[in-house]
C-alpha angles and dihedrals in degrees: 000000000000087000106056075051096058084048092042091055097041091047090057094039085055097048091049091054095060093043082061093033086055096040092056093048088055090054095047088059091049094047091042104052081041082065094041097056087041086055089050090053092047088048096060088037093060085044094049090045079050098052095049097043086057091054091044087054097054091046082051086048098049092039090050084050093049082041094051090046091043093052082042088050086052102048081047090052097042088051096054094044091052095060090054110129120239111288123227118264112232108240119210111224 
């Protein structure tokens, strides 16, 4: 008797284990295509960072070569300027 009882335990005990077996495996695979789609979404969002740290770098690029004409426009101007004769004072009568 005690023996059908020892069978009859371990074969529960047994049966319980691969419910739960079974049941953490389901929820791997929950948690795991979860992770997956979350990967996916990570994926297009580094491309698409990429793709806009490309275009601010060639906006940085253009505006550092305007900047670079515009200083060289200034150094042209002051030269010029600093070469103006003396101007003519207004006298009050």
């Amino acid at each position: 008797m005690t023996r059908k009882n020892t069978l009859a335990k371990l074969a529960m005990a047994v049966a319980v284990s691969f419910s739960l077996i079974a049941c953490k495996d389901t929820q791997t695979l929950q948690e795991n295509e979860q992770l997956k789609a979350k990967v996916v979404e990570l994926q297009k969002e580094n491309g698409q960072v990429g793709n806009d740290l490309e275009t601010m770098t060639a906006a940085r690029d253009a505006l550092a070569k305007e900047n670079e004409k515009l200083k060289a426009e200034i150094k042209t101007l002051k030269t010029k300027t600093g070469k103006k004769t003396a101007s003519r004072k207004r006298r009050r009568s």
